[in-house]
C-alpha positions as CSV (number, residue, x, y, z in Angstrom):
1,X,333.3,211.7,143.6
2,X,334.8,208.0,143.8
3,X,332.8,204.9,142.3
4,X,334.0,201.9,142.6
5,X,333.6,199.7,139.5
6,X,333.0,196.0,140.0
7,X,335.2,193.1,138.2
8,X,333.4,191.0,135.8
9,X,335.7,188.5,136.7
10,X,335.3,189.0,140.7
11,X,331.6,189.1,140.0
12,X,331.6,185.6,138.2
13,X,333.5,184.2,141.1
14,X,331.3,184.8,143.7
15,X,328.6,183.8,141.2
16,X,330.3,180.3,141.1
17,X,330.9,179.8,144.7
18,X,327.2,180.6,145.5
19,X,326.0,177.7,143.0
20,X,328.7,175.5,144.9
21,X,327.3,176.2,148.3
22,X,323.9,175.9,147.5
23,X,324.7,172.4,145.5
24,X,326.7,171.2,148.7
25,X,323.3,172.6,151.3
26,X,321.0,170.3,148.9
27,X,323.0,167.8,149.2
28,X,323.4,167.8,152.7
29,X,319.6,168.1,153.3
30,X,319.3,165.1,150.8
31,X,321.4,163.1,152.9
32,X,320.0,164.2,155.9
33,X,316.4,163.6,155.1
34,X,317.5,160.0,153.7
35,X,318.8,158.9,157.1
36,X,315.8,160.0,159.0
37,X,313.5,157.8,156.2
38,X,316.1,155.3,156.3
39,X,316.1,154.8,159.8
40,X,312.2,155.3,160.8
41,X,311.6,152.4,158.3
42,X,314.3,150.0,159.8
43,X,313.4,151.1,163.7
44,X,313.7,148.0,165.6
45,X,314.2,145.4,162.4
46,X,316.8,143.2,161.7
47,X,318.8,145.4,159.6
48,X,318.9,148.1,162.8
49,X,323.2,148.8,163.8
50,X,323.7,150.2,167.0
51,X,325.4,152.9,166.2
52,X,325.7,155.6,169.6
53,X,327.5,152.9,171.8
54,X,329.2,154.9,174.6
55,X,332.9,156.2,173.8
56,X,334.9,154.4,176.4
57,X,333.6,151.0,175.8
58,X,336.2,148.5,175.4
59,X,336.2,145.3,173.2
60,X,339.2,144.0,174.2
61,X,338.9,140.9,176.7
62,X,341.3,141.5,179.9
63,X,344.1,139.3,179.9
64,X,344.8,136.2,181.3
65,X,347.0,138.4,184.1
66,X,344.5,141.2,185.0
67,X,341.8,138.4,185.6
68,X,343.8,136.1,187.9
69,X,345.4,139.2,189.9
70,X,341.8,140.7,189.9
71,X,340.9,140.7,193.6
72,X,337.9,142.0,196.0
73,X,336.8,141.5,199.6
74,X,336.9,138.2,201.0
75,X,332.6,138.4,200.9
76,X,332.3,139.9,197.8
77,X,331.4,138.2,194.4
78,X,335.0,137.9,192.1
79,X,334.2,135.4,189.4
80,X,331.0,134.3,187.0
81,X,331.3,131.7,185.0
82,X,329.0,129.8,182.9
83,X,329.9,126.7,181.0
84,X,326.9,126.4,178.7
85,X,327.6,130.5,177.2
86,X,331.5,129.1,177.5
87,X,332.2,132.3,179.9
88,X,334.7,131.1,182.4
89,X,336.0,133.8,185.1
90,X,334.2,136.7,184.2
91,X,335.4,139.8,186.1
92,X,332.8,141.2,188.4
93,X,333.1,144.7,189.3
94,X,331.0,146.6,191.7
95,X,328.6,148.8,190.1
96,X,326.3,152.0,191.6
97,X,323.5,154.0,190.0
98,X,324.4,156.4,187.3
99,X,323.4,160.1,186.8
100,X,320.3,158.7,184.5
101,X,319.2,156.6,188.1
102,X,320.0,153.7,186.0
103,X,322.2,150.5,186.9
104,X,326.0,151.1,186.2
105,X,327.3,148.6,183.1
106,X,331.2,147.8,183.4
107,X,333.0,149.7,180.7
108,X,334.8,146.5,179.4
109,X,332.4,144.0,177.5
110,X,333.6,141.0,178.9
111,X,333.3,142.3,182.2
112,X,330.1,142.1,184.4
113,X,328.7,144.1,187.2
114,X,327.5,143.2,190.3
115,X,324.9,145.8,192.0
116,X,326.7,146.6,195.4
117,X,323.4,147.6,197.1
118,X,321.9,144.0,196.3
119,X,322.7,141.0,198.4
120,X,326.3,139.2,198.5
121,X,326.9,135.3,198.0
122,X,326.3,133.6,200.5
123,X,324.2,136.0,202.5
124,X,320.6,134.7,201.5
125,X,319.1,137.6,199.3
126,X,319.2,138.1,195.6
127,X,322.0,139.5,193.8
128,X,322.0,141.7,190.5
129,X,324.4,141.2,187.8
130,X,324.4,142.9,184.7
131,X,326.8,142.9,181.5
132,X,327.0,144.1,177.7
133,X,325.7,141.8,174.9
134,X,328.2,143.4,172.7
135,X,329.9,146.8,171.4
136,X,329.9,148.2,168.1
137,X,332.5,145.7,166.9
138,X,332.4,142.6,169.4
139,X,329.7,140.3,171.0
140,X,329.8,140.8,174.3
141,X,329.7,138.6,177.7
142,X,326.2,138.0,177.9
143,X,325.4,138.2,174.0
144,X,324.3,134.6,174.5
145,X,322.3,135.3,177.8
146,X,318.4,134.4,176.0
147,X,319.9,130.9,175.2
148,X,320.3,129.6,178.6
149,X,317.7,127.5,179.5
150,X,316.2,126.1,183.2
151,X,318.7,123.8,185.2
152,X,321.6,125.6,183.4
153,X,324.4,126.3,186.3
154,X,325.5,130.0,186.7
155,X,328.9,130.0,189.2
156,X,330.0,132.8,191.3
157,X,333.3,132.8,193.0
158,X,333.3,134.7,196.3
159,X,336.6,136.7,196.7
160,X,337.4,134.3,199.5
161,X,337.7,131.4,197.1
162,X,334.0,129.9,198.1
163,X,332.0,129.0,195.5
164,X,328.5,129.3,194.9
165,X,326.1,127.3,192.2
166,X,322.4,128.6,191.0
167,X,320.4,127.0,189.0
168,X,318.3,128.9,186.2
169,X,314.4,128.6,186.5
170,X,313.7,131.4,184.1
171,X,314.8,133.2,180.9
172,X,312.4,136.0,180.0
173,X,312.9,139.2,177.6
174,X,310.9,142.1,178.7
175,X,309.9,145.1,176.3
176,X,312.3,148.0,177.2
177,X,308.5,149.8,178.2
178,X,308.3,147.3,180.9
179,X,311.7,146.6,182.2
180,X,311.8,149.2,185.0
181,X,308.5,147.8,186.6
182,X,309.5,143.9,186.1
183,X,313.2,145.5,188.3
184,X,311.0,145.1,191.6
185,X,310.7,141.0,190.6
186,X,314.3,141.0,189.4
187,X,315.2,141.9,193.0
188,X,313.4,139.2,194.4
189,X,314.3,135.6,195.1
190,X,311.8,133.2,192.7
191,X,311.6,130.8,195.1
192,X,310.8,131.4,199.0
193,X,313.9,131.0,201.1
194,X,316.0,130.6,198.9
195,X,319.3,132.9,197.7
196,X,319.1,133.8,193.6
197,X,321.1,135.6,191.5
198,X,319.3,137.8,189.0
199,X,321.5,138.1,185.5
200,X,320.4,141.8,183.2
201,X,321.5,142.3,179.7
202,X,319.9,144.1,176.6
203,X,318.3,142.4,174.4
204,X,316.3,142.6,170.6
205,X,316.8,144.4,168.3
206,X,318.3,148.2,168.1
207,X,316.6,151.5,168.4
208,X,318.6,154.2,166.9
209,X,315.6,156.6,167.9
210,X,316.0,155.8,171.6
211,X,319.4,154.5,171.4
212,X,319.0,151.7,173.0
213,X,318.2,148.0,172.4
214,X,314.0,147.2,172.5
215,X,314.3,144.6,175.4
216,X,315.6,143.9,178.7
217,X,317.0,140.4,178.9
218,X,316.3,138.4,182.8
219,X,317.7,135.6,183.7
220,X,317.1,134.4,187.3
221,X,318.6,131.2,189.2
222,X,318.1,129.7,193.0
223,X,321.2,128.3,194.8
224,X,321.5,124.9,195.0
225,X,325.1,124.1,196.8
C-alpha cells in the first residue's frame, strides 16, 4: 500500500497563493464596482471623458500637401471653410451609411464628410456635411460648430474651382433621443427655393453608458451667391 504524505511546506504554499488570489479578485471587484458608481454619478456632467473613441481615428491635421493635391469630380464639393470657426480648406470626403444605418464620419478629425446621396453645390437641394468635434486628445473641426451664429458665411469649394457661399439662419442642438427624427428637417432646404447646406456634429456632454455624446449639433445655411 502507497500513501503519499503531503509537504508542510508545499501545503503552506498553496495556502499563500490562495489568500493572494482571493486579495487580487476583491480588489478587482472593488475597482470594478467603483467605476460603474463612478460613472452612473457623472453620466452626462461636466466631468464625463469620452473614453471609447473609435481606434482608427486620427488627430493629426493633413498637411499642407495632402490638402492642396486633394482632388474630386469637377461637381463635387472639395473644400469648407469657415472664417468665423478659423477652418480654412477643410477636406471633404464623400461619405455612405455605415453598418449601424448611420451617417459615415471621416476618420481624420479635421476632415469633413459630405453625404453623397444628398444634393451637390450648385444643384439646388440641400447638402449634408458632417465632422468630429474632437478625439480623445484633440478638438476637432467642428468643435466650435454651436458658436456660429445667423449671417455667419459657411464656403464650399466645388472640385471645379467654383465657389459657393450660405448663410447660417439656425444653430440648434438636439437631444441625441430626437436627432434621428429632426434628420428629415436636416434634409430639407429652410427656406423655399433656395439651396442649403446642412452642417452635423455631436455635441454636450459624454455618455460613457451609450458611448456617445448627449446631443446632435445642426447647423443649417441658404445660399446667397
Amino acid at each position: 500500500m502507497s500513501l503519499r504524505i503531503s509537504n508542510g511546506r508545499t501545503i503552506a504554499k498553496w495556502v499563500i497563493i490562495g489568500i493572494l488570489a482571493i486579495l487580487f479578485l476583491v480588489f478587482f471587484l472593488k475597482v470594478a464596482i467603483w467605476e460603474n458608481i463612478y460613472y452612473n454619478e457623472k453620466e452626462g456632467s461636466a466631468r464625463a471623458i469620452a473614453l471609447d473613441f473609435e481606434e482608427d481615428l486620427v488627430e493629426v491635421p493633413p498637411s499642407d500637401t495632402e490638402v492642396s493635391e486633394y482632388t474630386v469630380a469637377p461637381d463635387r464639393p472639395r473644400y469648407l471653410s469657415i472664417e468665423r470657426l478659423e477652418i480654412n480648406k477643410a477636406r471633404i470626403l464623400p461619405m455612405g451609411i455605415n453598418e449601424k444605418g448611420e451617417l459615415s464620419t471621416p476618420n481624420n478629425i479635421f476632415d469633413v464628410g459630405w453625404y453623397y446621396n444628398s444634393s451637390k453645390p450648385g444643384k439646388g437641394g440641400t447638402l449634408l456635411i458632417d465632422g468630429h468635434n474632437g478625439g480623445p486628445h484633440v478638438q476637432g473641426v467642428f468643435k466650435a460648430l454651436p458658436s456660429l451664429s445667423e449671417g455667419d458665411i459657411i464656403v464650399i469649394e466645388r472640385g471645379d474651382g467654383t465657389i459657393f457661399k450660405y448663410s447660417v439662419v439656425e444653430n440648434i442642438s438636439v437631444p441625441l433621443s430626437e436627432a434621428n427624427d429632426y434628420m428629415g428637417v436636416a434634409i430639407r432646404t429652410p427656406l423655399n427655393g433656395k439651396e442649403s447646406v446642412t452642417l452635423i456634429s455631436c455635441s454636450g456632454e459624454w455618455s460613457q453608458a451609450q458611448r456617445t455624446y448627449l446631443s446632435r449639433q445642426f447647423v443649417r445655411a441658404i445660399l446667397v451667391n
